[in-house]
C-alpha positions in Angstrom: 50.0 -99.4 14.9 51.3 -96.2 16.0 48.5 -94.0 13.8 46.1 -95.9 15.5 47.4 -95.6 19.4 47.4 -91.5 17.7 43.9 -92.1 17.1 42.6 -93.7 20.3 44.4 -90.6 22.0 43.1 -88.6 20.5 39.5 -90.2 20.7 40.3 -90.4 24.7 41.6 -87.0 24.7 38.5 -85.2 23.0 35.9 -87.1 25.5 37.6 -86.3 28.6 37.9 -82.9 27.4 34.2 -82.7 26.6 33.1 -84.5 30.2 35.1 -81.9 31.9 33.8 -79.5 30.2 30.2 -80.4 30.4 30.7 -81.2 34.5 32.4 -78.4 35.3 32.1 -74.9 35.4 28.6 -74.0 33.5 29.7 -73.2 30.0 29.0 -69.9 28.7 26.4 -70.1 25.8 25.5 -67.5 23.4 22.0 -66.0 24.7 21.5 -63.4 21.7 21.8 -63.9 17.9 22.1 -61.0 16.0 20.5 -61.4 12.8 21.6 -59.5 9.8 20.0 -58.9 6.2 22.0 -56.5 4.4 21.4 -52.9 6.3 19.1 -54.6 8.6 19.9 -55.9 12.1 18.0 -57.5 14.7 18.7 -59.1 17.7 16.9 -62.1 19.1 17.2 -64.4 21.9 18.8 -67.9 21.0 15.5 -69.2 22.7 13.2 -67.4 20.4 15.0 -69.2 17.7 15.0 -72.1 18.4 11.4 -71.7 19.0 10.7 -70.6 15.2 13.6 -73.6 14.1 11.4 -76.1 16.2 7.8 -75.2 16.1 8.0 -72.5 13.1 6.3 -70.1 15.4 7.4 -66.7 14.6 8.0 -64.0 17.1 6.5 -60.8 15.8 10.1 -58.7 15.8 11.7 -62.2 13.8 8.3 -61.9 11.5 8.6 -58.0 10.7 12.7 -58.7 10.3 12.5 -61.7 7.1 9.5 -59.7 6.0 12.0 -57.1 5.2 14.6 -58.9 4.2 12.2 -60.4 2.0 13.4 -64.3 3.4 11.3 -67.4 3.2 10.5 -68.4 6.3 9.9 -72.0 5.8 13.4 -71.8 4.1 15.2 -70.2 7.0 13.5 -72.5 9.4 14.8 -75.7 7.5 18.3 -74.1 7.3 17.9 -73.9 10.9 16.6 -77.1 11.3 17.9 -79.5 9.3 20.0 -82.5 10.9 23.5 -82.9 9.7 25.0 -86.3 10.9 28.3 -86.7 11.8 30.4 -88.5 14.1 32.2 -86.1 16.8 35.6 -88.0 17.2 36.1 -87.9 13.1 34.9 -84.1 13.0 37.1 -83.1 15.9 39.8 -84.4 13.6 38.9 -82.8 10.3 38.8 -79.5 12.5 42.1 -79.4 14.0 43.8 -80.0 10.4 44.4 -77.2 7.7 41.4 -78.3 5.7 39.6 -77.8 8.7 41.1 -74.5 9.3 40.1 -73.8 5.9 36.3 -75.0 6.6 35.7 -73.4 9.8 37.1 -70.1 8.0 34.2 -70.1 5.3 31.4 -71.1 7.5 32.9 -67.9 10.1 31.9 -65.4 7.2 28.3 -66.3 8.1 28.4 -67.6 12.0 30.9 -65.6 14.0 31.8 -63.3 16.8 30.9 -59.6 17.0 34.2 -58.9 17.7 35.3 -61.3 15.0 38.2 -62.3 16.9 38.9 -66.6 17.7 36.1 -67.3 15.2 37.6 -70.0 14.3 37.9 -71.8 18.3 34.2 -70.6 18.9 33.6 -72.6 15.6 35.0 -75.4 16.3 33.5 -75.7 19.8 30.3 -75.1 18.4 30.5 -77.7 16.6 31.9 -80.2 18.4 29.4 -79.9 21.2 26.8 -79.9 18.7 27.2 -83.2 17.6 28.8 -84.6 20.4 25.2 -85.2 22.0 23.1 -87.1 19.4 26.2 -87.4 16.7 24.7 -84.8 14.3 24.5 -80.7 14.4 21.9 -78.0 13.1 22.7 -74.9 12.5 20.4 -73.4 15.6 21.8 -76.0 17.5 25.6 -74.3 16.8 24.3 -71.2 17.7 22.8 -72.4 21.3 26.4 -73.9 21.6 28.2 -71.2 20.8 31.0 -70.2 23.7 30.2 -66.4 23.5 27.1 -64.3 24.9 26.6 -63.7 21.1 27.1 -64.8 17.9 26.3 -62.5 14.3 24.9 -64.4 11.6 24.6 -62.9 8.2 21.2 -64.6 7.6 21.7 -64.0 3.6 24.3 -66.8 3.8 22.4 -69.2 6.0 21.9 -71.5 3.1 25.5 -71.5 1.8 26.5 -72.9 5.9 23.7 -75.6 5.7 24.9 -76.4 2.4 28.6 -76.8 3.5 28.0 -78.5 6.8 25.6 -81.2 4.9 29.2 -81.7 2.7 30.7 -82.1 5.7 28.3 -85.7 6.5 29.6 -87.4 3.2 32.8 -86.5 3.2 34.9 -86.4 6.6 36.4 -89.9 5.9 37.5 -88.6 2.6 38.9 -85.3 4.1 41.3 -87.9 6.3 41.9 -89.9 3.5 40.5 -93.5 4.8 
């Protein structure tokens, strides 16, 4: 009984967080993505991102940047694009619990801060938005919810952060032990 009035505070906690935050003061959203391929670096808007991850319309600096990084992009784009689904409440709670910790620390070597300072709170607040609208996440969509002007992404690694948040769908429960 107690566990589950934990639970249902919890629950109640993280919406009325999220409703204040999404009423409030506009949240600051990271605007630029800096791209990086080994010694190459570019920086696009979040917008024209999105654009490639929704339409796969290439902008021409995006274009000449996997062209020599020698990246697929149809692969990139379905890294980008591909649904994860999750339910917010039981992610919130995986995140704020040392395997969280853990998780959000591995999927910061590839999505983090240029200062990489509070990687892991951006993280988790990118996430949680993210799949707090439609109860799933994409990768671009993290990105568009990320609380900082801009977020680095090592774009080599892309594929390993797809792969671990699609680990994530199966096996929240079991991370809580239900």
């Amino acid at each position: 009984m107690r566990y589950r009035l934990l639970s249902l505070r919890r629950a109640l906690f993280l919406v009325i967080t999220i409703c204040l935050l999404l009423s409030s003061v506009p949240v600051k959203a990271a605007e630029r993505v800096v791209l990086k391929y080994r010694i190459f670096r570019e920086s696009l808007s979040v917008e024209e991102l999105s654009t490639f991850a929704e339409t796969g319309k290439l902008s021409r600096s995006l274009q000449v940047n996997l062209a020599l990084a020698r990246q697929d992009p149809k692969l990139i784009r379905k890294y980008l694009s591909q649904p994860v689904k999750v339910d917010p409440v039981i992610l919130d709670r995986v995140l704020n619990s040392p395997i969280g910790n853990a998780i959000l620390d591995q999927l910061s070597q590839v999505i983090h801060t240029p200062s990489q300072k509070a990687n892991r709170q951006a993280l988790r607040s990118a996430l949680v938005l993210s799949a707090n609208v439609d109860k799933q996440m994409t990768l671009v969509e993290i990105m568009q919810n990320y609380p900082t002007s801009a977020v680095e992404v090592d774009g080599e690694r892309l594929e390993s952060a797809y792969r671990q948040l699609a680990r994530l769908q199966g096996n929240l429960q079991d991370l809580l032990g239900f």
